[in-house]
N, C-alpha and C positions, 0 to 999 in steps of 0.2 A: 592205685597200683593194679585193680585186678584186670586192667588191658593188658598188660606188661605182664604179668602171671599167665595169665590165658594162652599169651602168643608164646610164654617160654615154659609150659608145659607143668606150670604153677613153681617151678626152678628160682624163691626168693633171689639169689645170688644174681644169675641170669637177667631175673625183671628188672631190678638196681640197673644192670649195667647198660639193659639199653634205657632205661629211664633215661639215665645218665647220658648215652649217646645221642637219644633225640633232645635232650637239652640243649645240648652243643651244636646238633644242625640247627636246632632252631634260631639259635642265637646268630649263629653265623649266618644266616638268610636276615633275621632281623635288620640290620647292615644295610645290606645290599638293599632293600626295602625301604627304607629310611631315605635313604638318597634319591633312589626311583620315585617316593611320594613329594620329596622337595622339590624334583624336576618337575614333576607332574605339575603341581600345585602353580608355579612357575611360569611353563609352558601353556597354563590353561590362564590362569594373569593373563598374562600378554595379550592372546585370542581376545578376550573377552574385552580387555583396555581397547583394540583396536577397533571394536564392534561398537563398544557402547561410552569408552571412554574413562581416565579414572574415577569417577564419581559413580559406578557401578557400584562401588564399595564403599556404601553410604545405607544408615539404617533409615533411609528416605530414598533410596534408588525407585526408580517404578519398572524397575525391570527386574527385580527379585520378588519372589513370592514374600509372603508374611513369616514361613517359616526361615527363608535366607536373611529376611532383612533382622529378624532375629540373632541368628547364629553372625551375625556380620557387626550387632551391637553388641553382643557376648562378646565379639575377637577382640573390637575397640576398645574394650573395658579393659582388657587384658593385655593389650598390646600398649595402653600408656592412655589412654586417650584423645580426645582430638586432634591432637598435634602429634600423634604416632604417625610414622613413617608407612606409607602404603606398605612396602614389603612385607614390614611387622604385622601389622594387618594381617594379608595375606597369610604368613605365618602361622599364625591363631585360627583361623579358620578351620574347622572343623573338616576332614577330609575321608572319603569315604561313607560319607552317608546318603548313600541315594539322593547325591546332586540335591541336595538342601541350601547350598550356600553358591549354584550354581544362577544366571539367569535363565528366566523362562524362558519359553521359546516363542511365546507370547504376551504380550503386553495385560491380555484381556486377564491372567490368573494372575497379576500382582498383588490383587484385593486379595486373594484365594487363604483361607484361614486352617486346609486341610494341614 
C-alpha cells in the first residue's frame, strides 16, 4: 500500500480507492490481453507451420533449441499427450518468454543447451 499512500499524500481512504481503481483497469486490460495472446500465439502457428511444417511442434523438432523442445514436452504433457490436438498444443505453450518455445533462426543452435 505505501505506493498508493505516497501518491495520496499518505490519505488511507484515498490509497483504498485508487488501489481499488487500478484493480479494475487492470482487470479490464487483462481481457483485452488474453485474446491479443491467443491471436498472437495463433498467428505465429501458422508462420511457423508454413516454414517448417506441423511437426515443428515435436520434442524432437531440430528446429527448436533444447530449451523450446522442452517447453513443447511440458505443453504435450499438459495438453493430453500424444494424441493431443496441435491447437491444444499450441495452447500450453508457454508465451512470452523470450521466444523459448519459438524456432531458431538457425538450425546450427538446436543442440544449444543455453
Amino acid at each position: 500500500m505505501a505506493p498508493y499512500l505516497r501518491a495520496c499524500g499518505e490519505d488511507w481512504e484515498r490509497a483504498v480507492d485508487l488501489y481499488d481503481w487500478n484493480a479494475k483497469v487492470s482487470a479490464a486490460f487483462f481481457e483485452s490481453i488474453h485474446y491479443l495472446e491467443v491471436g498472437l500465439r495463433n498467428v505465429m502457428d501458422q508462420a511457423v507451420c508454413v516454414a517448417f511444417g506441423t511437426a515443428w511442434l515435436s520434442p524432437a523438432s531440430s528446429v527448436l533449441t533444447y530449451r523450446s523442445r522442452k517447453a513443447v514436452s511440458i505443453a504435450l504433457a499438459h495438453a493430453g499427450g500424444t494424441a493431443a490436438p496441435h491447437g491444444k498444443v499450441v495452447a500450453e505453450l508457454p508465451f512470452g518468454s523470450g521466444g523459448r518455445s519459438s524456432p531458431t533462426s538457425t538450425t546450427a543452435n538446436s543442440g544449444s543447451q543455453r
